[in-house]
N, C-alpha and C positions, 0 to 999 in steps of 0.2 A: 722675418720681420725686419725690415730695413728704418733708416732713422724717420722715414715722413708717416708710414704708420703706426710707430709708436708714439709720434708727435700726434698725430692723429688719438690714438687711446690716451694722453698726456690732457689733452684738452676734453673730450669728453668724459673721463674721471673725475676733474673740476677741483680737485684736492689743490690746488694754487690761487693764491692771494690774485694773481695777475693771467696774462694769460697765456696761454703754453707756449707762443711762437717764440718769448722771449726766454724760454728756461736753455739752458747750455749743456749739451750734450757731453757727460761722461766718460759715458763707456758704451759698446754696444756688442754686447754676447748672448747668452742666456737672457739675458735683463740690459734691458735700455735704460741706462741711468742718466736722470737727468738734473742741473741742479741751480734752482733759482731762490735769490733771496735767502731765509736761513732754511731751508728747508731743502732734502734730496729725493728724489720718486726714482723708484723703480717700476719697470715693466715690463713684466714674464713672455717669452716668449709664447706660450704658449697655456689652456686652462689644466695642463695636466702638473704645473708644477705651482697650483693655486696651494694645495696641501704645504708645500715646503714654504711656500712665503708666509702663511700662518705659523706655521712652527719658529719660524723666523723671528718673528715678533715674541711670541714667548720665548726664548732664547734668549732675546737681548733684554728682555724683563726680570728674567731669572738670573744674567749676570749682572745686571744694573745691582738686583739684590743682594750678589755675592759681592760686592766691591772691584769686580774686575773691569776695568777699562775696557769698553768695547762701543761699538756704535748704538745711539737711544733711539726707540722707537717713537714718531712725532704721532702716529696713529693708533688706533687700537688693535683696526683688524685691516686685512686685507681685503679689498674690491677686486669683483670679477667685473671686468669693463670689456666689453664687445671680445669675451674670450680671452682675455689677457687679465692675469692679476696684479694689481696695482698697492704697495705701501709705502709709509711715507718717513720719512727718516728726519732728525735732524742733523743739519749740516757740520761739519765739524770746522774747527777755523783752521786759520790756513796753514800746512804742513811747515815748519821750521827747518827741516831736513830731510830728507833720505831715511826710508827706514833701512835698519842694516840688519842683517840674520842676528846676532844678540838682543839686539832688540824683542825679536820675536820668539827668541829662545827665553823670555823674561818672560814674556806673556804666556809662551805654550806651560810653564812652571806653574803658571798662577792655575793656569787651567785645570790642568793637569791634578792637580791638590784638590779640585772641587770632588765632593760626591754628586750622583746623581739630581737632578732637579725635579720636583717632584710632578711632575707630567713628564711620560715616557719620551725617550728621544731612540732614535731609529740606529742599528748599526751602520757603519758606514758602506755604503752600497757603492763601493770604487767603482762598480762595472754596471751598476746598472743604467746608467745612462748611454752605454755603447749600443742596445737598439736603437734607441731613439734616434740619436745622433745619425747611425748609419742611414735609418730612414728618411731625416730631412737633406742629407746628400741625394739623395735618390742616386740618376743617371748618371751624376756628374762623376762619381769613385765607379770607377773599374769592379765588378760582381764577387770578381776575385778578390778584390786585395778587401772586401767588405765579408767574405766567406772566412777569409783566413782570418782577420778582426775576431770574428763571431768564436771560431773555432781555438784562438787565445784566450779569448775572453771565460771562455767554458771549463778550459784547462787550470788558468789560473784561479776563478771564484773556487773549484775544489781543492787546490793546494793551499791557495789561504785558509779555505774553511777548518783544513785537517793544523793549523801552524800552533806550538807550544808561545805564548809570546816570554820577553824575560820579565815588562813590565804590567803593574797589575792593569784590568782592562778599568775603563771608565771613559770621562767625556774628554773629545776631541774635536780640534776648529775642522780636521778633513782635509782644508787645502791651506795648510800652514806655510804660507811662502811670503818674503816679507814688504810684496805688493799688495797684502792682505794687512797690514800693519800701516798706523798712520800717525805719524809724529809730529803733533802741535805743541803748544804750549806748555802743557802740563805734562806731556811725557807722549810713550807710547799707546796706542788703540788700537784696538782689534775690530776689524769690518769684515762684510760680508760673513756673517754668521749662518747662511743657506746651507753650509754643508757643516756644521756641528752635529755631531753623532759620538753614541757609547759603544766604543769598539777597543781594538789595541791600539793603545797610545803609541804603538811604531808607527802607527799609521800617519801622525804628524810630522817624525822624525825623519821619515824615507823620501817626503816630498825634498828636503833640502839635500840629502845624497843623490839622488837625482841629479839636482839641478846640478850639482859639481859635475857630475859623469856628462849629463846629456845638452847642458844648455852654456856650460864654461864658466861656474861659478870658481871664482879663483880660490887654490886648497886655501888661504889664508882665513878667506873668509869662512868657509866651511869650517875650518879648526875653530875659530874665533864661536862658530851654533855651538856647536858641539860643548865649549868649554862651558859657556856659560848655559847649557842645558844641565851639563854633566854627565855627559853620554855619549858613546857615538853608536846608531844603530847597527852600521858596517858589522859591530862585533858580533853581531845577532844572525843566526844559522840561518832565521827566515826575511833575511832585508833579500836574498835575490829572489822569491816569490812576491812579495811585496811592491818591490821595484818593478818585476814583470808586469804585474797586474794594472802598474798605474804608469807604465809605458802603452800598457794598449789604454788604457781609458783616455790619458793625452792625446794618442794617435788617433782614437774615432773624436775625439771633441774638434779635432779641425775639421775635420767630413762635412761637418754639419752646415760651414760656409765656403762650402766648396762651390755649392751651383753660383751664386753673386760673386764670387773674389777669387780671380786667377792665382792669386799668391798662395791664397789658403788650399787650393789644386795641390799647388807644387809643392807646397811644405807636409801637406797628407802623402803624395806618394814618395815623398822624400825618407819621411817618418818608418812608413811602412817597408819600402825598401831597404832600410836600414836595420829593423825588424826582423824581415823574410834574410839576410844576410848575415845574423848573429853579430854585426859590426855595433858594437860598444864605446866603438870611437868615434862615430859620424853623430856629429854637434847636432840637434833641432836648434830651430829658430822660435823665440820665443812670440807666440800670437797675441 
């Protein structure tokens, strides 16, 4: 899905005051976000991820009711428009700063404290989106470096599945990283609720050990999560299957704009390479 036919699904959804050529384009991954006036749309790539954008919505219903700062739903439910699911957000005003890892380590807390909501929410499925992904690569990844993907991916969902965690399990943002955090006016917010799931709450805490290892989060900052979490997952016997698992799940998510964007090539076989060589020290590029 490239930006003119989601603009395309943007205007024949019709959920805007005005009309689509004027909304301004966000983000363009999973979800084409687009945003006009006080209002934000997203657009799935695809009808298989209509289920998660529903869930989406109750999610941000369900923390609206918990007190927790997160993005509000402008709509009810999700539309399926020429194959793509469409919902509608409101806008939030305009960021006052940077969000910084403390930040998000305040929100993963608040989270973290809630019990379950009472509509089931889904474990967190780190890998299963590694078919899918590899398939909209198709031709463009090498057979191989999509075989070995597959063959990680299989490795690590069973060592996760067998993992003791240290904290108890419950709900979790998923991809807790502090581009997922939005700092207006009144403090910090939590967006992109798509991958809220009840699982082990490491599973928040290993995205940002990560990013120190793999993308050059400077240790300061990384001390800086950790402090005002209260934790650091490091200590935890299962952060290098954890870490594994969502090295290969990062590494198939660029596959997937490989055929349209030479970069996204180079930074998938980069990835992998890096991978296939046990090198821990070779930086990704953040996509």
């Amino acid at each position: 899905m490239d930006e003119a036919g989601a603009r395309d699904v943007l205007h024949r959804a019709g959920v805007l005051p005005g009309p689509a050529r004027g909304a301004r384009l966000l983000a363009l991954g999973e979800n084409a976000v687009f945003a006009a006036g006080d209002l934000v749309v997203k657009v799935g790539r695809d009808a298989e991820l209509l289920d998660r954008a529903r869930r989406e919505l109750e999610i941000a219903g369900w923390l609206a009711d918990a007190g927790v700062p997160a993005v509000r739903a402008a709509g009810p439910e999700a539309l399926l428009v020429e194959g793509h699911p469409v919902t509608v957000w409101h806008r939030l005003p305009d960021p006052v700063r940077p969000a910084e890892p403390q930040d998000l380590a305040g929100l993963l807390r608040l989270l973290h404290a809630l019990l379950p909501p009472s509509f089931p929410l889904p474990p967190r499925d780190l890998l299963g989106g590694v078919e899918r992904w590899l398939r909209l690569a198709g031709d463009a990844v090498d057979p191989a470096d999509a075989a070995y993907l597959r063959e990680r991916r299989d490795g690590f969902a069973a060592a996760a599945a067998a993992l003791t965690p240290h904290l108890p399990r419950g709900p979790i943002h998923g991809d807790a990283l502090p581009r997922n955090v939005h700092v207006g006016p009144e403090g910090p917010v939590l967006v992109d609720l798509e991958t809220v799931s009840a699982d082990l709450r490491e599973h928040d805490l290993v995205v940002m050990a990560l990013t120190r290892d793999r993308y050059g989060l400077p240790a300061g900052d990384y001390d800086a999560f950790t402090q005002a979490y209260g934790w650091d997952v490091r200590e935890w016997e299962g952060c290098p299957v954890l870490r594994g698992a969502r090295e290969t799940a990062s590494c198939a998510w660029v596959a997937q704009h490989a055929p349209a964007n030479p970069r996204a090539l180079a930074e998938f076989r980069r990835r992998v390479k890096s991978l296939r060589d046990g090198d821990e020290t070779v930086r990704w590029h953040a996509f």
